[in-house]
MARRO-148917 format. One record per residue (C-alpha): x, y, z. Coordinates in steps of 0.5 Angstrom, whole numbers, padded with zeros to 4 digits, always signed. Each point is the difference from the previous one (the first is absolute). Layout:
! residues N
XYZ
...
This chain:
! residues 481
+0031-0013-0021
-0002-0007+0003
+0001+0000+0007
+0002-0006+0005
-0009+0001+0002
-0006+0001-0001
-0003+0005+0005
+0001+0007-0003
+0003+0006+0004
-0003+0007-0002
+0005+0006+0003
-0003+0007+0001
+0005+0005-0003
+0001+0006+0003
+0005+0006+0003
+0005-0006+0002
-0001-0003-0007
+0000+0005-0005
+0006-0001-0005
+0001-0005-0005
+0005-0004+0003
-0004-0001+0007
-0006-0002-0004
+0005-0004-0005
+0002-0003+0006
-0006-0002+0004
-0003-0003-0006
+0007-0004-0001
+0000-0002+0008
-0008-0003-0001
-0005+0005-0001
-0005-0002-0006
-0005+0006+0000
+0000+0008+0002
-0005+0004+0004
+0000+0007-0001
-0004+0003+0006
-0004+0005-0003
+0000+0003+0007
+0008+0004+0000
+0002+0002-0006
-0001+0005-0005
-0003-0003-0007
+0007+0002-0003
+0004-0005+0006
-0005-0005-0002
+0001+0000-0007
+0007+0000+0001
+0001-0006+0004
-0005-0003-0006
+0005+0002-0005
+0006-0003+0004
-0005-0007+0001
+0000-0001-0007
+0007+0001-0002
+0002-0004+0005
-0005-0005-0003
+0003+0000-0007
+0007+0001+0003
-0002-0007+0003
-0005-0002-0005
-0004-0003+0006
-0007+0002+0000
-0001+0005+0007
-0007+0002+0002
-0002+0006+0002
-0005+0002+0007
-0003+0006+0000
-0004+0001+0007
-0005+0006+0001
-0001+0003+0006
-0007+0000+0001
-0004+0005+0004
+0003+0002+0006
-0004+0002+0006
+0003+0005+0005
-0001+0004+0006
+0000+0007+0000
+0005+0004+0004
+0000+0002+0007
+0003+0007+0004
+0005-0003+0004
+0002-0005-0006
-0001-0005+0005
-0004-0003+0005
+0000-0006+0006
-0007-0003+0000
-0001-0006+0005
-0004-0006+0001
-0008+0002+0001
+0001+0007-0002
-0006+0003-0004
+0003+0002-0007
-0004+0004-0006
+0001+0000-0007
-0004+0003-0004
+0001+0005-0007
+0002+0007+0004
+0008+0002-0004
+0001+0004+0007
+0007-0003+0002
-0002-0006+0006
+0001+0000+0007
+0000-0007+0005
-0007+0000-0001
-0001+0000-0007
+0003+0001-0007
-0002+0001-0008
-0001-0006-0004
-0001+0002-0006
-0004-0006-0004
-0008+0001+0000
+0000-0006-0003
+0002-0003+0007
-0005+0002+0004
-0005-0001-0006
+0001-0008+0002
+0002+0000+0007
-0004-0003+0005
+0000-0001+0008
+0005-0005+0002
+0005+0001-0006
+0007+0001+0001
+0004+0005-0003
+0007-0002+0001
+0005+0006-0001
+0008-0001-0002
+0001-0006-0002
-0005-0003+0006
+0004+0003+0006
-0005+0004+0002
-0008-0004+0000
-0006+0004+0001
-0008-0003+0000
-0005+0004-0003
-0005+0002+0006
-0005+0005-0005
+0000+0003-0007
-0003+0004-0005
+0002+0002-0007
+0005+0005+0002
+0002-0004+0007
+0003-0004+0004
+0000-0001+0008
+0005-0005+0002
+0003-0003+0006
+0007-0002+0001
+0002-0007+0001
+0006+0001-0002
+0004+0006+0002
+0007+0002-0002
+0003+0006-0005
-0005+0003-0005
+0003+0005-0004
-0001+0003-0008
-0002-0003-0005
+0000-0007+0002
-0003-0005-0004
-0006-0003+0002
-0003-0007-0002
-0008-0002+0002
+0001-0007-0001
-0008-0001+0002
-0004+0003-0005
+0001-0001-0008
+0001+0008-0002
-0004+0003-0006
+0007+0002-0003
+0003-0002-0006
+0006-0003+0000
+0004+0004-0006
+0000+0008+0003
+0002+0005-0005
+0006-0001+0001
+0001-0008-0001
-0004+0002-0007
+0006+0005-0002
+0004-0006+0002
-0004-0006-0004
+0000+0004-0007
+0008+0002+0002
+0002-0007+0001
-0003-0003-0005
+0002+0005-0005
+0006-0002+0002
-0001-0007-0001
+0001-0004+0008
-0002-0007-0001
-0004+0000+0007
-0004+0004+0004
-0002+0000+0007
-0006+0002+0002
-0001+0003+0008
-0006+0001+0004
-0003-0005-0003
-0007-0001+0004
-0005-0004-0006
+0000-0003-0007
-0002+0006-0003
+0007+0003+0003
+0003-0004-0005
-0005+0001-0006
+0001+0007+0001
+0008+0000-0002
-0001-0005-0005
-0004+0005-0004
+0005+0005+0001
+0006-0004-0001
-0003-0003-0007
+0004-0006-0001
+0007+0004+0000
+0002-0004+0007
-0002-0006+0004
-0005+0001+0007
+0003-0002+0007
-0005+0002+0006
+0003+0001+0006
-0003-0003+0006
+0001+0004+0006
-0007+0002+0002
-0006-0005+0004
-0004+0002-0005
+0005-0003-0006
+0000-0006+0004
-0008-0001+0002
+0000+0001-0009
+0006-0004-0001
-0003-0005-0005
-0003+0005-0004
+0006+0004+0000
+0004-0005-0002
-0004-0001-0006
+0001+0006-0003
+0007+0001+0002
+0006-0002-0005
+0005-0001+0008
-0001+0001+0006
+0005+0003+0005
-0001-0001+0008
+0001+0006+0003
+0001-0002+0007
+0003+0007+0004
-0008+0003-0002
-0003-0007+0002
+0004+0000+0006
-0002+0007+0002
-0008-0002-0002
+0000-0006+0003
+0002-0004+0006
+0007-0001-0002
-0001-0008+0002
-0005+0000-0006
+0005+0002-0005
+0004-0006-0001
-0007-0005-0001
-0002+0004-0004
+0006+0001-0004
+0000-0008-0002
-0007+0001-0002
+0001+0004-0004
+0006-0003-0003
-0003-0006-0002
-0007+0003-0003
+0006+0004-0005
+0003-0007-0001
-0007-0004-0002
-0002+0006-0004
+0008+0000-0003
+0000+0007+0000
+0007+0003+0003
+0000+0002+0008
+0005+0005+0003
+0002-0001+0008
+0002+0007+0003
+0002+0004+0005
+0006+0000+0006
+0003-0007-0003
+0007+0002+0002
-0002+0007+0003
+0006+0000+0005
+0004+0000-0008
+0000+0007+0001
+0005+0002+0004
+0003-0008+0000
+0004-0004-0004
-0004-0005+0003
-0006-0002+0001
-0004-0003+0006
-0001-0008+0002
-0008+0003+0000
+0001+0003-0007
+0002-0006-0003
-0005-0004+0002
-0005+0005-0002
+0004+0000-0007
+0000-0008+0000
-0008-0001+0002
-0002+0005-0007
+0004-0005-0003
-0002-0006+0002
-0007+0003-0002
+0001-0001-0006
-0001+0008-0001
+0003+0002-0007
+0004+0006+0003
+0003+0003+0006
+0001+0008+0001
+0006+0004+0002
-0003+0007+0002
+0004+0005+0005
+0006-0006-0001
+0002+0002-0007
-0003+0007-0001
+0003+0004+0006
+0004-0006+0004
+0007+0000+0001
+0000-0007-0003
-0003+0000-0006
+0003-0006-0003
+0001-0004+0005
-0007+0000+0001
-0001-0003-0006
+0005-0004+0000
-0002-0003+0007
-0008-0002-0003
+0004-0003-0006
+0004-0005+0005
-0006+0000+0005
-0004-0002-0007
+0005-0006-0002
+0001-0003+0007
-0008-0001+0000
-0001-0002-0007
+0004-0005+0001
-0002-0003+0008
-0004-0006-0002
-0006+0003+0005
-0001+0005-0006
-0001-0004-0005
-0005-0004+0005
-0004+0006+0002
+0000+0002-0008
-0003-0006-0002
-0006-0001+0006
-0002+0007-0001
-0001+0000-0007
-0007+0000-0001
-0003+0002-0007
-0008-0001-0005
+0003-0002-0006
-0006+0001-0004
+0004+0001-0008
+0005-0003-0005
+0005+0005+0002
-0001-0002+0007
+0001-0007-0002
+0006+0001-0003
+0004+0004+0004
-0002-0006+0005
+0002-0005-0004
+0007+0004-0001
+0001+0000+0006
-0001-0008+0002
+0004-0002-0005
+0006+0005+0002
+0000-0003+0007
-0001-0007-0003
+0006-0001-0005
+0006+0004-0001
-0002+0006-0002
+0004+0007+0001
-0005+0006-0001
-0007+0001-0003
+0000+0005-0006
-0007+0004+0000
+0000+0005-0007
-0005+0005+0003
-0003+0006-0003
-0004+0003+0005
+0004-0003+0006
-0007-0005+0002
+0004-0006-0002
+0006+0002+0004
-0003+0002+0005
-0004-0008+0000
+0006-0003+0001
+0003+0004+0006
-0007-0002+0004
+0002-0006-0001
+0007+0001+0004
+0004-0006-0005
+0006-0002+0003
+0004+0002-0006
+0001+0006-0003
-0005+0004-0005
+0001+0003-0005
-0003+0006-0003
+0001+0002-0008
-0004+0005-0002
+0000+0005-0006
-0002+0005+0004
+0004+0005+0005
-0005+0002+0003
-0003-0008+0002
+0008-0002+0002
+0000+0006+0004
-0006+0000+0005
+0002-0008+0000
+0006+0002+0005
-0005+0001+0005
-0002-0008-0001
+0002-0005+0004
+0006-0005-0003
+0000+0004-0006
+0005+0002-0006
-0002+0003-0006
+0004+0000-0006
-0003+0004-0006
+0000-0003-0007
-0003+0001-0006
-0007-0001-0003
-0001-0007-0002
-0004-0003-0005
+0001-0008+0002
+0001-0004+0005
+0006-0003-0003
+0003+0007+0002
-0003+0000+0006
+0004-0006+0002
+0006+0003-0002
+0000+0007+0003
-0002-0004+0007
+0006-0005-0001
+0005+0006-0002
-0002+0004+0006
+0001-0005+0005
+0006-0001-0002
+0002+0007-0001
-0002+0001+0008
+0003-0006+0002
-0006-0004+0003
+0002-0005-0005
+0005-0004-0005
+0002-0005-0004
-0005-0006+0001
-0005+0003+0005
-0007+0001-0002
-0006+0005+0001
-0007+0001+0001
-0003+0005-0006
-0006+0003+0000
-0003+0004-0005
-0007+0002-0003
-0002+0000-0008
-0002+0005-0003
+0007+0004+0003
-0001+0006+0004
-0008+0000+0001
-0001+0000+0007
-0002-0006+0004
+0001-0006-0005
+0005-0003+0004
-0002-0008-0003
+0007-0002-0002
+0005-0004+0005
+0006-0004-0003
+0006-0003+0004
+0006+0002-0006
+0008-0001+0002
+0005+0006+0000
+0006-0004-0004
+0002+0005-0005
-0002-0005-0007
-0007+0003+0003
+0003+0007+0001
+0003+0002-0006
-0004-0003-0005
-0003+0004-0005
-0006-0004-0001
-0006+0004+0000
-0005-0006+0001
């Protein structure tokens, strides 16, 4: 399905959009990838919504890629007598191992894996950072605090230690049985929660064995201390901003958003902006001037991919959401600031033949009447090439394989169209001339960039580039040379 953008729209599913026709129509109204929030849901309603996406994918024969986010490790309070206690600012606060029900001057925190790394003057922040401690003294079972920021504290509130790397892996029990689910099932994506370290990543990758593409999520200081490394072994990233805004000052989060941003784009891996990017959508047909402006900054980023969560999954609204980012999208894409922002942040090592030649497509298309750059792609490396260079024309991506055309969704400026096993670069030219036609990115007359790499179908041989015509004497020749 071409659409009139290049940044994608990822839209979480859930008790709001459930059904064939709700999911049909959020991909109609823009959403190009689904997540399925390993969160909520039993594996038969998850399963259930991955058969609904791939009917509506061949109902429509539009390529949809599937997201499947794991939960990662929760850590939480224990519970307290009264439910519910008021603790205020300078109060003397403990936690420690004990299961006895809590009272105002302490509570159970059922995780030694805390305490083993804690040391004084670390924060612990508890419900969503609404309520701060500092570590006064600790020990392995132990934890004396001060209150520095009071406020309710009740049952089985979450807890975040945004101080200290965790001894903890970032697949629990739970998040293993999910990964062999999903995979099983034949997701295209897998988020990756509680991500601290490049052996986080490695970790998953073991275990998933090459069935799903890797996208950490950064949501954790120690995830940004180890980007770099993070990034490299990551197939995506996803800034995951409601746990970095907890962990971190808030005014930190959108510097370190474009930091990101860019690194994911120079290394031409895809990157997911998320979190509250049109939140008041819940429960409103419309969204705030704030929102908006948010939604518009990932865009004029460069980021691949833009994410609804609560707004699709639970909201009142959900195609109006997705609907909104679409028209949100278009309106930026086309301001000339936009493409001026693109093209001074393009920053890339080019150091190989395919670098050069997706390079080299990309001048020739803004030099010259060109209407799309068509990359055949097996792995999706070329394709993803080409999207870091942010071309001013549309890209096309023909591959023989569903699995790349479907983890392509999530890539900027894409379109993927599945076409059979070549042999020649003959057929190339002719496949990539009937496809831009066919998605109405070219006609009679008009010109296109192909990229190929020969031998066919061997990843990263891309070492072809010719500018080939659309009119139909081409296409419908039968002329294997």
């Amino acid at each position: 399905m071409n659409r009139d953008r290049n940044v994608k729209i990822v839209a979480t599913l859930g008790p709001a959009s459930s059904d064939y026709e709700m999911i049909r129509a959020l991909h109609e109204a823009g959403a190009d990838v689904f997540r399925l929030n390993m969160s909520h849901g039993s594996h038969e309603e998850i399963e259930e919504k991955h058969r609904i996406i791939r009917q509506i994918e061949k109902d429509l024969d539009s390529p949809i890629a599937i997201l499947a986010d794991l939960q990662g490790p929760k850590l939480r309070l224990g519970v307290f007598a009264n439910e519910a206690e008021e603790l205020e600012w300078g109060d003397t606060f403990r936690l420690d191992l004990d299961d006895t029900p809590g009272d105002k001057t302490r509570v159970q925190l059922p995780h030694p894996e805390i305490f083993a790394a804690l040391e004084p003057g670390a924060h612990l922040l508890v419900n969503d950072g609404k309520i701060r401690l500092r570590v006064v003294d600790c020990s392995r079972d132990h934890a004396n605090c001060t209150v520095v920021t009071g406020g309710t504290i009740s049952n089985r509130k979450g807890v975040n230690v945004p101080d200290v790397v965790l001894p903890l892996a970032a697949l629990s029990d739970k998040d293993k049985r999910d990964l062999e689910f999903v995979c099983a099932l034949g997701v295209d994506w897998l988020a990756l929660s509680f991500v601290q370290r490049a052996k986080d990543v490695w970790d998953a990758r073991e275990l998933v064995n090459g069935r799903a593409a890797i996208l950490s999520k950064i949501e954790k200081p120690a995830a940004v201390d180890s980007f770099d490394e993070i990034l490299e072994v990551s197939d995506g990233i996803m800034v995951a901003r409601g746990d970095l805004g907890v962990e971190l000052p808030v005014q930190n989060v959108p510097p370190i958003q474009k930091r990101l941003v860019r690194k994911c784009r120079a290394a031409a891996k895809p990157v997911i902006v998320a979190t509250q990017m049109l939140e008041s959508m819940i429960e409103s047909p419309m969204p705030t001037r704030a929102e908006v402006s948010d939604v518009s900054n990932a865009i004029y980023e460069g980021s691949d991919a833009i994410m609804l969560s609560a707004e699709s999954a639970a909201g009142q609204y959900p195609v109006e959401a997705v609907s909104t980012m679409h028209a949100v999208a278009v309106e930026v894409e086309s301001d000339d600031t936009y493409r001026q922002i693109i093209e001074s942040s393009r920053k890339v090592d080019r150091s190989s033949i395919a670098d050069g030649i997706v390079s080299a497509s990309r001048e020739i298309a803004e030099t010259t009447d060109i209407k799309a750059i068509c990359c055949f792609t097996s792995s999706g490396t070329t394709a993803a090439l080409v999207a870091r260079e942010r071309p001013r024309v549309p890209i096309i991506a023909l591959t023989s394989k569903r699995s790349t055309a479907r983890r392509l969704a999530l890539t900027w400026g894409t379109s993927c169209v599945m076409t059979g096993q070549l042999e020649r670069f003959k057929q190339a030219v002719v496949n990539a001339a009937r496809a831009a036609r066919k998605i109405g990115l070219a006609g009679e007359g008009d010109q296109i960039v192909v990229t190929a790499g020969v031998p066919f179908n061997i990843p990263g041989t891309t070492n072809i580039l010719r500018v080939a015509p659309c009119d139909e004497r081409l296409i419908y020749s039968t002329d294997p040379e």
